[in-house]
C-alpha atoms as an extended CHARMM CRD file, in Angstrom:
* protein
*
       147  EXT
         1         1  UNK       CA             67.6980000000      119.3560000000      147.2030000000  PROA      1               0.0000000000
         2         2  UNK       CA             71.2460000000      119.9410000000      146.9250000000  PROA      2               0.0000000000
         3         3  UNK       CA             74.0380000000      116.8250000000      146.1940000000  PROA      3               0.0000000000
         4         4  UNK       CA             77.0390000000      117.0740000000      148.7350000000  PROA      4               0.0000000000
         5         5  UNK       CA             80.1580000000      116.3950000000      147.8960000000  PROA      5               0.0000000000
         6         6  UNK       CA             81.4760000000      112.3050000000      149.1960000000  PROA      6               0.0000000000
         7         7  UNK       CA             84.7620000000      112.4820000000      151.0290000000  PROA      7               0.0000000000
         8         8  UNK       CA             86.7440000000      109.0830000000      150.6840000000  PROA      8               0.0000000000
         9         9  UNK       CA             87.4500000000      108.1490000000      154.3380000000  PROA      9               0.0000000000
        10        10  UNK       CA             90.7860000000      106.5840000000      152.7690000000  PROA      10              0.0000000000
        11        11  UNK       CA             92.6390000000      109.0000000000      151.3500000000  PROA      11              0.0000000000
        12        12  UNK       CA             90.2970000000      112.1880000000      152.2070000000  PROA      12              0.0000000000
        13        13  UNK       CA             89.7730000000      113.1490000000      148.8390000000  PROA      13              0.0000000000
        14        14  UNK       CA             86.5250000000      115.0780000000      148.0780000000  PROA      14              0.0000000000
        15        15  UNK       CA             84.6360000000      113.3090000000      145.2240000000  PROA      15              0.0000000000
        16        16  UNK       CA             81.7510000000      114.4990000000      143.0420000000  PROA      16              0.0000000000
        17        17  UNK       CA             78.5090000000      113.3860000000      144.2220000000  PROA      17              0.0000000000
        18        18  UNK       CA             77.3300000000      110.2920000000      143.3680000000  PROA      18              0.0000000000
        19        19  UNK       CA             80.4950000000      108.6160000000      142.6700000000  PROA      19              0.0000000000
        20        20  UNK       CA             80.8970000000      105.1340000000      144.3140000000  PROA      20              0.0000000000
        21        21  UNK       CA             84.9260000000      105.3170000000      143.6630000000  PROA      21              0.0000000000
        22        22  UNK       CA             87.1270000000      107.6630000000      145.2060000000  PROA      22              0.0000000000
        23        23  UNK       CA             88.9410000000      109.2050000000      141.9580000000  PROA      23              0.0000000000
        24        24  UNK       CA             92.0220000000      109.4540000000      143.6880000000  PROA      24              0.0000000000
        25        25  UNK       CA             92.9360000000      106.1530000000      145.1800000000  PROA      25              0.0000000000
        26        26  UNK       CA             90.1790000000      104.6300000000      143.7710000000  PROA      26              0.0000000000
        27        27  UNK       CA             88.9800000000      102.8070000000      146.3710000000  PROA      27              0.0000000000
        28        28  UNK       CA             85.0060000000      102.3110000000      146.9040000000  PROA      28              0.0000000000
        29        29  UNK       CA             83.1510000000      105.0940000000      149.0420000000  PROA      29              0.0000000000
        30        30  UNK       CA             79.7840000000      103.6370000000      149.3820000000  PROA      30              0.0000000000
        31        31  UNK       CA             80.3890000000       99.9840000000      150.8990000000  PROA      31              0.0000000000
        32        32  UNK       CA             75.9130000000       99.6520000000      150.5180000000  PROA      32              0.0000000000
        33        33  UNK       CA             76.9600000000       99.6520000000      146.2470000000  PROA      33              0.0000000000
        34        34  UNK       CA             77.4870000000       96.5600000000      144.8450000000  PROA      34              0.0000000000
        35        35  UNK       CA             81.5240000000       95.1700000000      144.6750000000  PROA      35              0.0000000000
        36        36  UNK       CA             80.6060000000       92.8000000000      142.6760000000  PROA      36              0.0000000000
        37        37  UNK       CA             79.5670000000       95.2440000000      139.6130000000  PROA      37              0.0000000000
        38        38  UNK       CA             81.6930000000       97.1780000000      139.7620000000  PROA      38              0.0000000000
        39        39  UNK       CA             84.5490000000       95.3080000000      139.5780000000  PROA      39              0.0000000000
        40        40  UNK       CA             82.9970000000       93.7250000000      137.0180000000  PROA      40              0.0000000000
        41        41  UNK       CA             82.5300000000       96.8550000000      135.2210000000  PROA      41              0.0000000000
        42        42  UNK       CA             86.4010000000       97.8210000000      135.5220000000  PROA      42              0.0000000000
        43        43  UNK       CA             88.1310000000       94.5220000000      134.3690000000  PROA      43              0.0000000000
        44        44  UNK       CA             89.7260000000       93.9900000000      131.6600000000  PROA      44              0.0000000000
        45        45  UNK       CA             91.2530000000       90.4680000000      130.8600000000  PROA      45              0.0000000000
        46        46  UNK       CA             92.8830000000       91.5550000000      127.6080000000  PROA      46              0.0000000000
        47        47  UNK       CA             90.8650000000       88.3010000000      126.0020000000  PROA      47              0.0000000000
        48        48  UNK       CA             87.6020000000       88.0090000000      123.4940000000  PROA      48              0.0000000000
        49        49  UNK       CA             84.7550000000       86.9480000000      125.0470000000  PROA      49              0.0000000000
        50        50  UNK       CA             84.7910000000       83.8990000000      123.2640000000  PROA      50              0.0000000000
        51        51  UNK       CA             87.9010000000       82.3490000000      125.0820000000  PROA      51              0.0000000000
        52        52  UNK       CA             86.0550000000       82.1180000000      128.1280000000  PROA      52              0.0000000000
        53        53  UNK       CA             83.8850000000       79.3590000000      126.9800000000  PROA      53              0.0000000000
        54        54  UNK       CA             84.8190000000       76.0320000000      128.6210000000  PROA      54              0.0000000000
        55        55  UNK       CA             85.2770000000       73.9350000000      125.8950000000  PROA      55              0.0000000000
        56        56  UNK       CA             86.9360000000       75.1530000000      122.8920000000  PROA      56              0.0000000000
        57        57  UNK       CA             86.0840000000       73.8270000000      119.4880000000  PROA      57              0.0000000000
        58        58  UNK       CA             88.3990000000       74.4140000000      116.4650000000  PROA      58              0.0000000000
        59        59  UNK       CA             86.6030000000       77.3460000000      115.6050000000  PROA      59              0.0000000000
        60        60  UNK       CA             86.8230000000       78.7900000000      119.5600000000  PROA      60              0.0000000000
        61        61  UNK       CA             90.9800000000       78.2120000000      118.6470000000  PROA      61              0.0000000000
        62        62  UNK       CA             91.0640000000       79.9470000000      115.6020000000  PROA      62              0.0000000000
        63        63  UNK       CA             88.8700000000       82.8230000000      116.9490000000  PROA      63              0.0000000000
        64        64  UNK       CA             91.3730000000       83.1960000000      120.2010000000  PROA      64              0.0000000000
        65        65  UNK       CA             93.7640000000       83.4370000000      117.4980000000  PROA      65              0.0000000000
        66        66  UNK       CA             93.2180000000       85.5540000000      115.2560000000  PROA      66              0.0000000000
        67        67  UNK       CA             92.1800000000       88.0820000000      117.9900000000  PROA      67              0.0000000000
        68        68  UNK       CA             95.3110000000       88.5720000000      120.3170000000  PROA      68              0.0000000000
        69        69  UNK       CA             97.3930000000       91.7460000000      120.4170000000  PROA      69              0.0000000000
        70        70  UNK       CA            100.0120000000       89.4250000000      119.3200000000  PROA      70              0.0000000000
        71        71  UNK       CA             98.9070000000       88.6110000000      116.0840000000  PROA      71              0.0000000000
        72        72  UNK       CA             97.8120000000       92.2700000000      115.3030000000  PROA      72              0.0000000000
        73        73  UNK       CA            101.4240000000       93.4010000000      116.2690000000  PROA      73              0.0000000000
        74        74  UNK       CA            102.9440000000       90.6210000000      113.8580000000  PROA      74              0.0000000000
        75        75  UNK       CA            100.6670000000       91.5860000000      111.1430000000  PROA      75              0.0000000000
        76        76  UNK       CA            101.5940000000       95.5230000000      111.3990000000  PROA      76              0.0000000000
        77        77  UNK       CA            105.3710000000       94.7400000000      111.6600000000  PROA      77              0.0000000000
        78        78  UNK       CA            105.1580000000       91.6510000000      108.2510000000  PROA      78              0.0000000000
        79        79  UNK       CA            103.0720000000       94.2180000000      106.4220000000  PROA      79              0.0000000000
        80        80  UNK       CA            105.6280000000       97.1800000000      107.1290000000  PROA      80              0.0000000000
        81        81  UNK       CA            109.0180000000       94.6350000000      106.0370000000  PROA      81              0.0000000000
        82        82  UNK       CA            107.3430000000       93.7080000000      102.9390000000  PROA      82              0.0000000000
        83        83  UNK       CA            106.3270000000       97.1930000000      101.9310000000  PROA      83              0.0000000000
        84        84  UNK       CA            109.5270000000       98.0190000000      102.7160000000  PROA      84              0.0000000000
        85        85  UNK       CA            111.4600000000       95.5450000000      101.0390000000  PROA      85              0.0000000000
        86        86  UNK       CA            108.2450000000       96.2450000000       97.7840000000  PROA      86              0.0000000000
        87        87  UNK       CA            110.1740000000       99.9390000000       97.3040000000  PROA      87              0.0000000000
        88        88  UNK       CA            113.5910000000       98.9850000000       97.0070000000  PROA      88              0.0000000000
        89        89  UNK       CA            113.0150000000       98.5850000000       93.5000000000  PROA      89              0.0000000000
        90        90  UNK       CA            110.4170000000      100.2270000000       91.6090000000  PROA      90              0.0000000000
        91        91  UNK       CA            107.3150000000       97.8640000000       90.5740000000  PROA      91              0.0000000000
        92        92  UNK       CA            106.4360000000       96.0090000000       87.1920000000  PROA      92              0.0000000000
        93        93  UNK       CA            104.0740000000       98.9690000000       86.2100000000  PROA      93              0.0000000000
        94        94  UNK       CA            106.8640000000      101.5870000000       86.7150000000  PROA      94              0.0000000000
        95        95  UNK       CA            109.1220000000       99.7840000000       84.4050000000  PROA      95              0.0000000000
        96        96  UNK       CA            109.0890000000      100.5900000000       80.5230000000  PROA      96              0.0000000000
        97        97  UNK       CA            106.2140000000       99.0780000000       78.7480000000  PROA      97              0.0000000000
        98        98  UNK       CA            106.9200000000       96.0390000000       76.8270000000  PROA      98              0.0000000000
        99        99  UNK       CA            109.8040000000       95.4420000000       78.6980000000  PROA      99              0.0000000000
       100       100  UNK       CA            110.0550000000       91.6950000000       79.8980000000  PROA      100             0.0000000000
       101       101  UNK       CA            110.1010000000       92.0770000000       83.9890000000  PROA      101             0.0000000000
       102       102  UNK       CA            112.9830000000       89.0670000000       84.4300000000  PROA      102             0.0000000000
       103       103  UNK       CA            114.9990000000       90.1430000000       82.1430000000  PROA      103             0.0000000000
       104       104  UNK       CA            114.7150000000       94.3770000000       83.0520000000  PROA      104             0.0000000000
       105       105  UNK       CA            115.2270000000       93.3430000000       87.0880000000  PROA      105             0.0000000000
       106       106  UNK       CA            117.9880000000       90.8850000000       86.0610000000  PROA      106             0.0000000000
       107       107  UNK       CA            119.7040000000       93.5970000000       83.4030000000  PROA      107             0.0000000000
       108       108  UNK       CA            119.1400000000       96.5360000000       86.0370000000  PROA      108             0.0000000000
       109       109  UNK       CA            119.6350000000       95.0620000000       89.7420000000  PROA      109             0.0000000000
       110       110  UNK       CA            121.8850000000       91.9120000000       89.1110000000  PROA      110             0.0000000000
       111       111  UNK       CA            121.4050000000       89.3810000000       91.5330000000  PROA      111             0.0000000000
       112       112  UNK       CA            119.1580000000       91.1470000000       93.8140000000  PROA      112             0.0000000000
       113       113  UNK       CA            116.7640000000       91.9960000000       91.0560000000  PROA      113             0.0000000000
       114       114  UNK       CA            116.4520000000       88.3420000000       89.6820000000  PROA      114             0.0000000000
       115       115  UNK       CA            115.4790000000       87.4600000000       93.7100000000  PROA      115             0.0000000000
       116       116  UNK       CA            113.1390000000       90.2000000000       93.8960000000  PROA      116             0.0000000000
       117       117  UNK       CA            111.2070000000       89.1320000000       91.3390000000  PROA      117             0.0000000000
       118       118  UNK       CA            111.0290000000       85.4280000000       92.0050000000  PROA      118             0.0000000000
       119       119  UNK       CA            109.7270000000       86.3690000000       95.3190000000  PROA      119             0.0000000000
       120       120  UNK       CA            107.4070000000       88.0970000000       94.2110000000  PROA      120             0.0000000000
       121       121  UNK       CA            108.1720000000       91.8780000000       95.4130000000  PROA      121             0.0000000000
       122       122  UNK       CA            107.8800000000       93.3710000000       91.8260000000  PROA      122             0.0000000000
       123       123  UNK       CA            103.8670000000       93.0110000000       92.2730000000  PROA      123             0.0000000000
       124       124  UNK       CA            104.0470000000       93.3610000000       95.5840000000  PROA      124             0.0000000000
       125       125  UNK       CA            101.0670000000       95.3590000000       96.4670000000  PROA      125             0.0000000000
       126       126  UNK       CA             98.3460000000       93.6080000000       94.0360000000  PROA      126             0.0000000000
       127       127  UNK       CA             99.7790000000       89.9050000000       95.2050000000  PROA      127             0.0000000000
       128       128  UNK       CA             97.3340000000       88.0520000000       97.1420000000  PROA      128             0.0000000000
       129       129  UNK       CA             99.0990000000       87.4380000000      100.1420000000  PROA      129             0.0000000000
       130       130  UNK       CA             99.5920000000       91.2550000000      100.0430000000  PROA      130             0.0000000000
       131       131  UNK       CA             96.0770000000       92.0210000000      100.2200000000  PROA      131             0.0000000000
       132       132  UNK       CA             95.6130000000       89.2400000000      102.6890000000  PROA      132             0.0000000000
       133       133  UNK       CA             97.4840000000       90.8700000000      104.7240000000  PROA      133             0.0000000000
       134       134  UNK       CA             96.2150000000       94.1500000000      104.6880000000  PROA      134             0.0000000000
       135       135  UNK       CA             92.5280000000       92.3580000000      104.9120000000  PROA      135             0.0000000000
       136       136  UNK       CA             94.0200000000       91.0690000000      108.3970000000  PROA      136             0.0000000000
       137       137  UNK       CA             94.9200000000       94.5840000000      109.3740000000  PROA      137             0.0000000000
       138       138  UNK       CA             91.3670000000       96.0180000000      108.6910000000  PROA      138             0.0000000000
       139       139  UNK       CA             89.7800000000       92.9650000000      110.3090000000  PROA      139             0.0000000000
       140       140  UNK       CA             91.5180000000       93.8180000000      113.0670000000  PROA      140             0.0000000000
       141       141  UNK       CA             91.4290000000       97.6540000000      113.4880000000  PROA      141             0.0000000000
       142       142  UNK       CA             87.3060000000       97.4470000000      112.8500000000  PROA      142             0.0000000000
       143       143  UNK       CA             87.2950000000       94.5450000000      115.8000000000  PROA      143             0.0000000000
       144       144  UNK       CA             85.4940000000       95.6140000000      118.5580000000  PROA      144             0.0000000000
       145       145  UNK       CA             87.0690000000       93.7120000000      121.4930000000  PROA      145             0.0000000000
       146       146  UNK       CA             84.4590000000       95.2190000000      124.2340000000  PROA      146             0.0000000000
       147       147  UNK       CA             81.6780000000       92.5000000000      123.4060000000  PROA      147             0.0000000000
């Protein structure tokens, strides 16, 4: 028994057979297959599948959260600033050994190197906010958002 090829009655593209869409306009060639699934099957809302629950307890909030492109983009671009900002000037366990890490900044830098430190920057990529961060980022590239 041999499979013919489906031509879309649309656009007259020949299609494989079996295919319900026409893979050129993409319209549907067998109007007997179910719309319903397969539109279903094709959407894509952009959203977890938690924020379609009705109503949304503090934990539904903080899930919608933490999951939107937006926050994933905003974690990327703070994570690249403060690495960027963390190799202006080399870190605490690049400077001489001994040496007291106000006073070397403060001595070496001027001004810039006594805020560098007191933000923090001279530790920057064992500080906890640091690794938060970069927790975040791995959170967020091991998501799977096609639950």
């Amino acid at each position: 028994m041999e499979l013919k090829e489906i031509k879309c009655e649309s656009c007259k593209h020949v299609n494989l057979p079996g295919t319900q869409l026409c893979q050129s306009c993409g319209k549907m060639i067998n109007s007997d297959y179910d719309k319903k699934k397969i539109k279903d099957l094709m959407r894509y809302d952009g959203s977890a599948i938690r924020s379609k629950t009705r109503s949304r307890s503090i934990f539904d909030k903080i899930w919608i959260f933490f999951t939107s492109i937006k926050v994933g983009v905003a974690v990327i671009a703070v994570i690249a600033i403060a690495a960027s900002i963390g190799t202006i000037f080399p870190q605490e366990y690049f400077i001489p050994v001994g040496a007291d890490p106000q006073q070397y900044y403060t001595e070496n830098y001027g001004t810039l190197g006594r805020l560098y430190i007191e933000l923090g920057f001279h530790n920057l990529y064992s500080s906890w906010w640091f690794i938060l961060l970069m927790g975040m980022l791995a959170y967020r590239l091991s998501f799977n958002h096609n639950h």
